[in-house]
N, C-alpha and C positions, 0 to 999 in steps of 0.2 A: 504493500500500500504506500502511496503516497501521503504526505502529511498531509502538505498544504500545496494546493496549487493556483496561480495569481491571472485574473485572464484582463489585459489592460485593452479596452478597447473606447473610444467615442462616445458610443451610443448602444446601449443595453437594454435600459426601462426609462420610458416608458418603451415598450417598442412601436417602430412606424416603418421599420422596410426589412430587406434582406437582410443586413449585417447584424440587425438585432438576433434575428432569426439563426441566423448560424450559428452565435456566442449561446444561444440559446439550448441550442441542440449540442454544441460542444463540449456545456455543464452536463446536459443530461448521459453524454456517449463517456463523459472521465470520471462521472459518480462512481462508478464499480472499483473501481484505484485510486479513487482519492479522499480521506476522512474528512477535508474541508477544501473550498473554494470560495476563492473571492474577485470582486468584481472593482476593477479601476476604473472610472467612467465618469463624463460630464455630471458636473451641481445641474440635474434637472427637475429639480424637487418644487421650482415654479410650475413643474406643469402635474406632478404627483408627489404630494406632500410626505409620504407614508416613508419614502425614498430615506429621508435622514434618521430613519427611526431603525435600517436596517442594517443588521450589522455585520453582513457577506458584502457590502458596498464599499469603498471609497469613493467619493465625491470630489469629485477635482472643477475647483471653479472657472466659471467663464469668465468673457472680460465685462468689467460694468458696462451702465447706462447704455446708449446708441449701439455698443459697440457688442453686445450681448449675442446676439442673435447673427451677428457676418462671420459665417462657415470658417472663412478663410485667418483671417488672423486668430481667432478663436481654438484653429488647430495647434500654433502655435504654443496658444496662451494653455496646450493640454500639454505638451510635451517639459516646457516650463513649472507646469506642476508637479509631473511624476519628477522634475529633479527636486524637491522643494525636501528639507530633512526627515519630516515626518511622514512622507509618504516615503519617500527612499527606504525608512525602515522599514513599513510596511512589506512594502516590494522584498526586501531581502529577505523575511521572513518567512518565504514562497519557495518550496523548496526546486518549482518550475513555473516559467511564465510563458503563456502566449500573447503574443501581441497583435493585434490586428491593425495592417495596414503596415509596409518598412517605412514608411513615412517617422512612425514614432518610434520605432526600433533605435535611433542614437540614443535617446533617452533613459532606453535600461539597457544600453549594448554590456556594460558592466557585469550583467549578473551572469550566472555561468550557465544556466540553463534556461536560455530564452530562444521560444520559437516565435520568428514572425511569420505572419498568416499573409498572402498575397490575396486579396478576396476580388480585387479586378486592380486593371493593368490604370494605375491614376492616372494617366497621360495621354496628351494626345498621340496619333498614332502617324508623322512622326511627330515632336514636342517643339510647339514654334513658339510658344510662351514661357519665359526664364523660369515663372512658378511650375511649368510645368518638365521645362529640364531641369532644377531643380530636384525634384519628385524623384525622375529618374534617375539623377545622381545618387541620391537617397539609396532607392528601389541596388541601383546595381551596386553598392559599397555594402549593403545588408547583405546582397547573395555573394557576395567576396569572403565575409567577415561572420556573420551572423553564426552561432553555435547552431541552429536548426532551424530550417527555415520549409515551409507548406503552401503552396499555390495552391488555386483551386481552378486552374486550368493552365495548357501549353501554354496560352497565349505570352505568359507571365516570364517563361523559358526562350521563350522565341527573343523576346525581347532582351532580352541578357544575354542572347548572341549564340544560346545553345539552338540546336539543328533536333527540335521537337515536333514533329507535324502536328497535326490536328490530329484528335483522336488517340494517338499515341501514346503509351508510356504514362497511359492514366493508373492508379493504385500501385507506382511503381516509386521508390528512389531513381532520379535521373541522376546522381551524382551524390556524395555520400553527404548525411542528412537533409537532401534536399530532394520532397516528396513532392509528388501531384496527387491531389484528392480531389474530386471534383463536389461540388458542392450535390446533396442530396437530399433525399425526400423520405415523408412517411407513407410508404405504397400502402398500409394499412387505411390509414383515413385517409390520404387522396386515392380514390379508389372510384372505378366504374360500378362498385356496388353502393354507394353512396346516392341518395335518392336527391335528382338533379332538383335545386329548388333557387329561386329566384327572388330575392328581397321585396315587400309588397310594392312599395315606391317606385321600384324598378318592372315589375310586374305591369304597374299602371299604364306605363311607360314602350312598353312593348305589344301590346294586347290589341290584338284586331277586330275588327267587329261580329265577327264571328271565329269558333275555330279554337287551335293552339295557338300558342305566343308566336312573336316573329322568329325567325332565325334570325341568332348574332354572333359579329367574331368578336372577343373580349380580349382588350386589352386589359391587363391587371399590370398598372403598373402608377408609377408618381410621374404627374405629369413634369416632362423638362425637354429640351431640347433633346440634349442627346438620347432621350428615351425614344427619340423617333415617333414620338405621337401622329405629328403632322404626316409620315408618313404612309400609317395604315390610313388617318382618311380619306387622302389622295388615291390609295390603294382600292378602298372600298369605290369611290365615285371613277376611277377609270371602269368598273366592270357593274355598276349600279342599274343603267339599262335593264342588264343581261340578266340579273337578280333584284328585282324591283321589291320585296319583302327584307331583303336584308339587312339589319341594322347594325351598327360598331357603338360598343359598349364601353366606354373607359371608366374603371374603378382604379380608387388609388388617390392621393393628392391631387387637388386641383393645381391646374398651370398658376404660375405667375401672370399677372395682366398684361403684360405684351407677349407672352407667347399662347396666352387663352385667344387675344386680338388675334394672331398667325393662323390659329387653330380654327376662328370661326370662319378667316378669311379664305381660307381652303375651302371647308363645307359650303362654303358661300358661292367658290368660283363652279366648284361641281354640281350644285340645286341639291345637298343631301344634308341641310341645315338640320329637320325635320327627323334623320334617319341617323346622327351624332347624337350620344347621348354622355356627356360628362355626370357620371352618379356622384363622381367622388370615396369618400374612405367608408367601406366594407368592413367589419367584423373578421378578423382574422379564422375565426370558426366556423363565418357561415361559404367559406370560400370554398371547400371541398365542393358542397351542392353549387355554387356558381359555375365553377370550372367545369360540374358534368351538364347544367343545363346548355352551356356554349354549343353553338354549331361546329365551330373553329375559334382557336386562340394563337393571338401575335403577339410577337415579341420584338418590336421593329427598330430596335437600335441600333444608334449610328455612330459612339461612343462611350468605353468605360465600362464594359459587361463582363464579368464572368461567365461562369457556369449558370446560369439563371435559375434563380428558386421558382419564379411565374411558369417560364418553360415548362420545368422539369416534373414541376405540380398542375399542369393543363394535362400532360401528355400522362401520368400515373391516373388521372383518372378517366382514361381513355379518350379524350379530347385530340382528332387532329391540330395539330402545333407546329405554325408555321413560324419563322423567325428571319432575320439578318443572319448573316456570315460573321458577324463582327465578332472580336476576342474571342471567349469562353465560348461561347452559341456554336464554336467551330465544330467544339467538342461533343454535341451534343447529338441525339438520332430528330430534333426538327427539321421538316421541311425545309431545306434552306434557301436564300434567294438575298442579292445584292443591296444594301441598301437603297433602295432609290424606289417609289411610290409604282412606278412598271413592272418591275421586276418582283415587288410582293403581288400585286393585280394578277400576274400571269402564273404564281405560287397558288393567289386564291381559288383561278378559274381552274387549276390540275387540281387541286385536292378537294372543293364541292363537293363534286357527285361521286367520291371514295371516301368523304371523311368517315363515314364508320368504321373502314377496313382500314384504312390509315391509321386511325387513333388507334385500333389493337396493338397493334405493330409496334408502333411508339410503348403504346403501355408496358408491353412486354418486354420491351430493351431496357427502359426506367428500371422495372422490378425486377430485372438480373442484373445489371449494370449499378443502377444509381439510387440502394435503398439505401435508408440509414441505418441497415443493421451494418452492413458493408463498414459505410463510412465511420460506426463509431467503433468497432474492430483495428481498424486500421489505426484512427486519429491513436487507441487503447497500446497500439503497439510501436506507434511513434514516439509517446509518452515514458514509454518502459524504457525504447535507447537513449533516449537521453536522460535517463536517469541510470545509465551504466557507466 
């Protein structure tokens, strides 16, 4: 057994996307070997009070007033705190750390057993902004240096110069302690046995005048640029004619107001204002029944993606799952197709009239390839070499 083990990451509780998700499932896959775990994480206790009452947390503060809530120096002001004395002790009293993100990795490069976690490639692809070479400097001095180090796709290898394809060298050491685990799912509850069900609001929202619901392709995802929103509904209105009932579903954060502006101005230019439906944030528990009500689910990103959690939980619960090529997504058994609003269109009109024979397919690669019993075996025996 492990004593204690320290997992430093951003963003944990409350949770609102992947990365919570994974730290999440990371505690649950190292409980069997570890007698305690604790969590380094943003002061997010303005948004759930309970937060400072818990004592598997460290709370590492943001910056004040205006400056509370911008992402970017805020990353900073996290790396600043894990040096701060009293969390350092903390930290040393771990008798193993993961870190999420090599971004933060200088910050405990000290300790002797620190794994950083690669959960997508932070940069652009290549990096024309110094914050973003930067990153990468980071990124490639961590895989030089770093006592153990975990992507959760090639993409992460590629880009460090190692000769990894897609697909490749997945549950494998490419190089000694530096593993690929690709991010996974619970094929138990995302499941095609899961009774597909549709939130009432959205329900409303969908529902013909007679009949079943409409067909829809769901995006589950926070709206952003590089999420490629704009994308699928370019995608949907190139082929909207040809399927005059199909609607495009976005759950998940709403955009920013200039790219909500982007978003309407699309549906706008296509006549499918009417057939876009931004729901917004979903219950994390009623997603299983979303994912199997979908017709088809997209993943249309154009930067910054792993292994996708949306993906990989569209397609476990048998859902045809169409996606970008980009990063992680290479890695994955989606439908794949280039980023660019054509090129998913011409994705949507092949997989239609198969998505039920499709979505098996997929299902069944998920739940041999990419369940979480897999992933928390592996992360289970990651854990044990470095503590040799």
């Amino acid at each position: 057994m492990i004593r204690r083990i320290g997992h430093v990451t951003t963003d944990f509780r409350p949770p609102v996307g992947g990365a919570e998700v994974s730290v999440s499932d990371l505690i649950e896959a190292l409980r069997p070997i570890a007698e305690e775990q604790i969590v380094f994480q943003f002061d997010n206790s303005d948004l759930d009070a309970s937060l400072r009452d818990d004592p598997s947390l460290v709370l590492i503060p943001r910056l004040p007033g205006r400056w509370r809530h911008r992402r970017g120096p805020n990353l900073y002001a996290f790396n600043w705190g894990l040096r701060r004395k009293a969390v350092r002790a903390r930290l040393a009293e771990c008798d193993l750390l993961t870190v999420t993100y090599p971004f933060h990795w200088p910050a405990v490069a000290w300790h002797p057993r620190a794994i950083a976690i690669s959960q997508v490639v932070e940069w652009d692809q290549p990096p024309a902004r110094w914050t973003h070479r930067r990153r990468k400097r980071i990124a490639e001095r961590c895989h030089r240096e770093a006592k153990g180090l975990v992507a959760n796709d090639t993409n992460f290898f590629r880009e460090m110069g190692m000769d990894v394809p897609p697909k490749s060298k997945l549950w494998e050491a490419v190089a000694p302690r530096r593993w690929c685990l690709p991010n996974c799912v619970d094929t138990e509850r995302f499941s095609p046995s899961v009774e597909p069900r549709v939130p009432e609001r959205l329900r409303l929202r969908l529902q013909r005048p007679s009949g079943p619901l409409r067909p829809f392709i769901l995006v589950a995802r926070n709206a952003s640029p590089h999420r490629g929103i704009h994308l699928a509904i370019e995608a949907l209105g190139r082929i909207a004619d040809r399927h005059a009932d199909l609607a495009l579903v976005i759950v998940g954060q709403r955009a920013k107001p200039d790219y909500q502006l982007r978003l309407d101005q699309t549906a706008g230019e296509f006549g499918i204002k009417d057939r876009v439906i931004h729901f917004g944030h979903v219950a994390r528990e009623e997603m299983p029944g979303l994912h199997r009500a979908a017709t088809v689910g997209m993943v249309p990103t154009i930067a910054h993606e792993g292994t996708s959690y949306s993906a990989s939980e569209s397609m476990a619960c048998g859902t045809a799952t169409i996606s970008s090529d980009h990063g992680g997504l290479a890695d994955l058994p989606t439908v794949q197709a280039k980023a660019n609003g054509e090129a998913l269109a011409k994705a949507l009109e092949r997989v239609l009239p198969q998505a039920e024979e499709i979505g098996a397919k997929q299902r069944a690669v998920v739940e041999e390839k990419f369940n979480l019993r897999r992933w928390g075996e592996a992360w289970r025996q990651v854990a044990q070499e470095m503590m040799e």
